[in-house]
C-alpha positions as CSV (number, residue, x, y, z in Angstrom):
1,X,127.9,59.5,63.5
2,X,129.4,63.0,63.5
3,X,131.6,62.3,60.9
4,X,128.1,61.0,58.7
5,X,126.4,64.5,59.7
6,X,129.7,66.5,58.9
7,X,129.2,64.8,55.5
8,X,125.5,65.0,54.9
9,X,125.9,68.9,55.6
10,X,129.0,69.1,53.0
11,X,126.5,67.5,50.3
12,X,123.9,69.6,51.0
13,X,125.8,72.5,50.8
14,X,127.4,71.6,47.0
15,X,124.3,70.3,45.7
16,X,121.9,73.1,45.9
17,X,121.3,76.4,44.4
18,X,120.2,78.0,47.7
19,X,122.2,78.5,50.3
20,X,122.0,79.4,53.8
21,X,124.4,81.5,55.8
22,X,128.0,81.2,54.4
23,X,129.1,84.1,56.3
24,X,130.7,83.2,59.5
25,X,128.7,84.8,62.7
26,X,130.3,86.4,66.2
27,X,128.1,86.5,69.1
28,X,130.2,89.3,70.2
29,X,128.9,91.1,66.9
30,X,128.6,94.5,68.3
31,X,132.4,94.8,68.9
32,X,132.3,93.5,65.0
33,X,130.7,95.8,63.0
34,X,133.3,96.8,60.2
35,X,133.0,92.5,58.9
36,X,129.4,93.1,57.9
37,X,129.1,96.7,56.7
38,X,131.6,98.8,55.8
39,X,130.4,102.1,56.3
40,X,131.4,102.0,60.0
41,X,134.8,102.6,58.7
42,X,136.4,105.6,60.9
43,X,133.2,105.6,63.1
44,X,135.2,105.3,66.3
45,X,137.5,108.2,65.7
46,X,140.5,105.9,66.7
47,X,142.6,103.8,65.1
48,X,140.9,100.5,66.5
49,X,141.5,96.9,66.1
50,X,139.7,93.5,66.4
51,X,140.9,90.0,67.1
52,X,138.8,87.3,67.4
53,X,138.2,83.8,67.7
54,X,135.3,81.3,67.4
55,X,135.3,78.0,68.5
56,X,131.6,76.7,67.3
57,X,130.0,73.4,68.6
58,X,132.5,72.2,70.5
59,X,132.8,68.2,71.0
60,X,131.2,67.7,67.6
61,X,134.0,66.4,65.0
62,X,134.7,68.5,62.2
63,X,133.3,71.8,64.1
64,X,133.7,75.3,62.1
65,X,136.4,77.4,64.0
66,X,137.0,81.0,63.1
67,X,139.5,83.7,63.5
68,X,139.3,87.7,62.3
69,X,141.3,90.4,62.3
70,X,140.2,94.2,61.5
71,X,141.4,97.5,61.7
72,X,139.8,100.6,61.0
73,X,140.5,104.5,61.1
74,X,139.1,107.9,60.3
75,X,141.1,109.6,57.2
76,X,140.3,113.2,57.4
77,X,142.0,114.0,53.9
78,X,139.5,111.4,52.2
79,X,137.1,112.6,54.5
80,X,136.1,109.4,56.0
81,X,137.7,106.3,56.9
82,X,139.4,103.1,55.6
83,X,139.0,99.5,57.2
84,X,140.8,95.9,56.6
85,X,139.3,93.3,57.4
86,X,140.9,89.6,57.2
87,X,138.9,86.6,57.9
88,X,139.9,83.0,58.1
89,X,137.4,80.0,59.1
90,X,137.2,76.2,59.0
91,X,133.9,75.4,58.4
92,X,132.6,72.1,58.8
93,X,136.1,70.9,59.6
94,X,136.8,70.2,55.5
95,X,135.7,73.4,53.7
96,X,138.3,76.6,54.6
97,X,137.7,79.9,53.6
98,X,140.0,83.1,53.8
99,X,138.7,86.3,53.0
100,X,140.4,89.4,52.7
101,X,138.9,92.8,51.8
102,X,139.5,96.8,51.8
103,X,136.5,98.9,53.0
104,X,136.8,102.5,52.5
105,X,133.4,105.0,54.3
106,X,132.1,108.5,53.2
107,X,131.4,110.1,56.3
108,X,129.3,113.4,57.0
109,X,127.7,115.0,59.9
110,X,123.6,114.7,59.9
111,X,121.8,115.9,62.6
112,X,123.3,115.2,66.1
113,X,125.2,112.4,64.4
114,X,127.2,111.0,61.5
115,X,126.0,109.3,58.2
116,X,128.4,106.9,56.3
117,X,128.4,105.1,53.0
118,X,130.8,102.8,52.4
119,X,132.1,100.0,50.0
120,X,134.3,97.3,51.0
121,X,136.7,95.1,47.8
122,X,138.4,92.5,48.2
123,X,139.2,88.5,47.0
124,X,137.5,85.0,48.5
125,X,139.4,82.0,48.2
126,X,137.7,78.4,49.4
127,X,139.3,75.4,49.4
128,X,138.1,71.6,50.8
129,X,139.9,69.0,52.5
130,X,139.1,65.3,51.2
131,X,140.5,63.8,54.1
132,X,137.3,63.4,55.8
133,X,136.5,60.9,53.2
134,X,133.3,58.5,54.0
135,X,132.5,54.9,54.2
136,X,131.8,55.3,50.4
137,X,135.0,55.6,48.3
138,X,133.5,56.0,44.8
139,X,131.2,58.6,45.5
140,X,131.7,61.1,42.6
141,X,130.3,64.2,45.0
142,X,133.3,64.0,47.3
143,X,136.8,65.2,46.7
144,X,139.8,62.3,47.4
145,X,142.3,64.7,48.2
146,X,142.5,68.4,49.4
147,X,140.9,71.0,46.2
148,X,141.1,74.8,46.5
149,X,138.4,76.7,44.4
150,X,139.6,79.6,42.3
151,X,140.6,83.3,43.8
152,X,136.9,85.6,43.8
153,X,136.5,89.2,43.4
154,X,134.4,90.0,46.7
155,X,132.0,93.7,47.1
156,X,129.8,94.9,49.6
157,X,128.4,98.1,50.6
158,X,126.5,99.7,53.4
159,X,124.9,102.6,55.2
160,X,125.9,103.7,59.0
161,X,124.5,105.8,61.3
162,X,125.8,106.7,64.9
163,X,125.4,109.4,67.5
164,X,126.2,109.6,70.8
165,X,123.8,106.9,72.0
166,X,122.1,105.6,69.0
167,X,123.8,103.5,65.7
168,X,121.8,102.4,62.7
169,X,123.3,100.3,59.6
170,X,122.6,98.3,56.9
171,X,124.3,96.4,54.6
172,X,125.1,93.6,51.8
173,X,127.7,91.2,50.9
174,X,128.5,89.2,48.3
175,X,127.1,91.2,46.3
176,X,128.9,90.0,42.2
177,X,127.5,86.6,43.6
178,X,130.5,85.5,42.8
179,X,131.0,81.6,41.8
180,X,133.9,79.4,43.2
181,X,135.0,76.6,41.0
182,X,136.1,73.5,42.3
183,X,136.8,71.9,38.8
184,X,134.1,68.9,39.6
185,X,132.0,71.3,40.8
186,X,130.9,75.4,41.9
187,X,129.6,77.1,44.5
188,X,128.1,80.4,44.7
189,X,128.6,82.8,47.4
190,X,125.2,84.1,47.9
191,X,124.1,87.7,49.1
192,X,124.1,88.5,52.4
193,X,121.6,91.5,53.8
194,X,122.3,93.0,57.3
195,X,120.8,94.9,59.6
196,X,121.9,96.4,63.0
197,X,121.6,98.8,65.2
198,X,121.8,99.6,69.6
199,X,121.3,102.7,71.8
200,X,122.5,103.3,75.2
201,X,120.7,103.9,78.2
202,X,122.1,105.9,81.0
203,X,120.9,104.9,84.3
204,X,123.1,106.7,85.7
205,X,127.4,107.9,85.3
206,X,128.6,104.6,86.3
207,X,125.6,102.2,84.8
208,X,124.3,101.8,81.4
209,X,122.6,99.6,79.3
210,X,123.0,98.9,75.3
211,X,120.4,96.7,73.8
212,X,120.9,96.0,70.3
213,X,120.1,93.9,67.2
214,X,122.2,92.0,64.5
215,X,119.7,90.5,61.6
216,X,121.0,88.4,59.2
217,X,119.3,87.7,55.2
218,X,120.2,85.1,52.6
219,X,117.3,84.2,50.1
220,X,114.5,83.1,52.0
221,X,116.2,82.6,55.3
222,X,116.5,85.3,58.4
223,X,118.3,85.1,61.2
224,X,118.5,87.6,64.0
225,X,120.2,87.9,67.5
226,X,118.7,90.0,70.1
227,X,121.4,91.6,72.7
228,X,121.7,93.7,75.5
229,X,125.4,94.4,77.2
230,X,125.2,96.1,80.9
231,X,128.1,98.5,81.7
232,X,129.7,99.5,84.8
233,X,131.9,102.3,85.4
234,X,133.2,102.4,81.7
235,X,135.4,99.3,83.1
236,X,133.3,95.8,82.7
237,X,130.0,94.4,80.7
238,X,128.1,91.7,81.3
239,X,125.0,90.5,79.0
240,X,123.7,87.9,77.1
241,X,121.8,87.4,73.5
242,X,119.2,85.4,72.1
243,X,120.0,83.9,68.4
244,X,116.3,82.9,67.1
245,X,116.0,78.8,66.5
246,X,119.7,78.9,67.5
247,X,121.6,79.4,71.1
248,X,121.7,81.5,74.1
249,X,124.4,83.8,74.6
250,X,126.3,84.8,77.8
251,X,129.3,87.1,77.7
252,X,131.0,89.6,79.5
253,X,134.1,91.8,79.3
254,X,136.9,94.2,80.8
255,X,138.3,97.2,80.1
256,X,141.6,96.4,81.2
257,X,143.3,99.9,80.1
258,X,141.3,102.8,78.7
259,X,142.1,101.4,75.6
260,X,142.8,97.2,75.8
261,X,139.3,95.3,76.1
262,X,139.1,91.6,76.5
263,X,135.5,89.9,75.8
264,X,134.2,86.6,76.1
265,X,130.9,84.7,75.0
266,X,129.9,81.2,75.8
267,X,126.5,80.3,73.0
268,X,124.7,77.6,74.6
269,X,123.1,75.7,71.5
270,X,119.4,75.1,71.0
271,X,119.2,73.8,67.9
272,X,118.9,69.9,67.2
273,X,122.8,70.3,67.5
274,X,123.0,70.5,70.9
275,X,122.8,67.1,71.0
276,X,126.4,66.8,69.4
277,X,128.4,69.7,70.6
278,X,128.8,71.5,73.9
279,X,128.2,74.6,73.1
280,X,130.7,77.8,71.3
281,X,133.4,79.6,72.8
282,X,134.4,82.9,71.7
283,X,137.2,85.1,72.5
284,X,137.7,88.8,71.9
285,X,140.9,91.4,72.1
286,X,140.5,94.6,71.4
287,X,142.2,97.9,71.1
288,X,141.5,101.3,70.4
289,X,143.6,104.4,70.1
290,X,142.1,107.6,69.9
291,X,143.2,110.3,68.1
292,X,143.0,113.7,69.6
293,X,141.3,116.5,67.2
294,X,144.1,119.5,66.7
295,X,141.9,122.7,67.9
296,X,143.8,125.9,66.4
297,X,143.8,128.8,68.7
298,X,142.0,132.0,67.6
299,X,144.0,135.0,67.9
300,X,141.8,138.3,68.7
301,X,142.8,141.9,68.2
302,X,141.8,143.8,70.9
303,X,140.6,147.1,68.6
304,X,138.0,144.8,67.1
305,X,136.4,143.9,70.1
């Protein structure tokens, strides 16, 4: 039965001219921002980094699992900052996709925070597995043996926002609409629109609490996840999120050196899935370094005082 659904999904997904998501989602999404928009490029004034893995729908055969690695950095000389951003996921347990892609962000001060546009190139490389073949051998549809799709230019570009308490951004990927050829058959990597943003509320020095919002636009379909993260003494989080007509989120995480985080996010699935899987595990590493601005000393002549 999984198998059947795995395969009714692949189908759907080759035969249409629509398509839904093709980007892979994070629950942990606000420790995640450079994937989707790369204007928050150098944002953090740090050299930061990002590992992390998705496990979705576990229990349910042919399951998409995920893993992502970025690094980003503020470049004063190009007055802004330059991202990487490497992404590799089994979706649907027979269609892989690696992406790999360069962001670069202008950055300049507006009002009590910073404004960024950025641009992120790359290449997009899919390939399917026909080992997962079905009870019917002769269907045309359905490769017999592993296929990779041609290499794909990949461009998106974005807006960012971010002060002290407050970040803003939007965003687009996919944006050549690229097409991946199979030989039998092509796909088309459709446009992707984000939206995002959070703001922190101080309770007081040791509490403080960051709603925020990750939506998520392909065609005629939306998809958003509400979040709010609780933190405590700059050393742990807790929270949870709310994916519309999808799962619940719980997560928490630890600070476990000013600059080493570790995160974690369990989705409990409320979709017509649920029935199949046992919900997504998601794991996060993080690490930031921050770089220390130079101040030159000012050297006064007394006379002139």
């Amino acid at each position: 039965m999984k198998k059947l659904l795995s395969l009714a999904l692949f189908i759907i997904s080759v035969s249409s001219n629509l398509f839904g998501q093709q980007d892979p989602q994070f629950s942990q999404n606000m420790f995640n921002k450079l994937q989707t928009n790369p204007a928050y490029a150098g944002s953090s004034d740090g050299i930061c980094g990002t590992l992390l893995y998705r496990n979705q729908w576990t229990g349910f055969e042919g399951a998409p699992k995920t893993g992502l690695f970025s690094i980003d950095a503020p470049v004063n000389f190009l007055h802004g900052g330059l991202g990487l951003t490497i992404l590799a996921a089994d979706e649907l347990g027979f269609e892989n996709t690696f992406i790999a892609k360069l962001a670069y962000a202008y950055r300049f001060n507006i009002g009590q925070g910073n404004l960024a546009i950025g641009a992120d190139f790359g290449f997009l490389q899919k390939s399917i597995d026909g080992d997962f073949k079905s009870n019917d051998p002769n269907d045309p549809i359905i490769p017999t043996s592993s296929v990779s799709g041609n290499v794909i230019p990949d461009l998106g570009a974005g807006i960012y926002y971010n002060s002290d308490k407050l970040y803003l951004g939007a965003s687009m990927s996919h944006i050549l609409e690229s097409e991946v050829d199979y030989g039998d058959f092509t796909t088309t990597m459709a446009r992707h629109l984000y939206f995002t943003g959070g703001y922190r509320i101080e309770f007081s020095p040791a509490i403080s609490l960051i709603p925020s919002f990750l939506v998520k636009n392909v065609g005629d379909q939306t998809q958003a996840d509400i979040n709010a993260n609780l933190h405590f003494n700059n050393r742990f989080w807790i929270g949870g999120s709310y994916r519309l007509e999808d799962a619940i989120v719980v997560m928490a995480g630890l600070n476990i050196t000013p600059n080493l985080r570790l995160g974690y996010s369990y989705d409990f699935t409320t979709s017509d899935l649920k029935d199949y899987s046992s919900g997504t595990h998601e794991v996060m590493l993080g690490y930031c370094y921050k770089i220390r601005k130079k101040i030159t000393p000012i050297n006064r002549n007394v006379r002139f005082l």
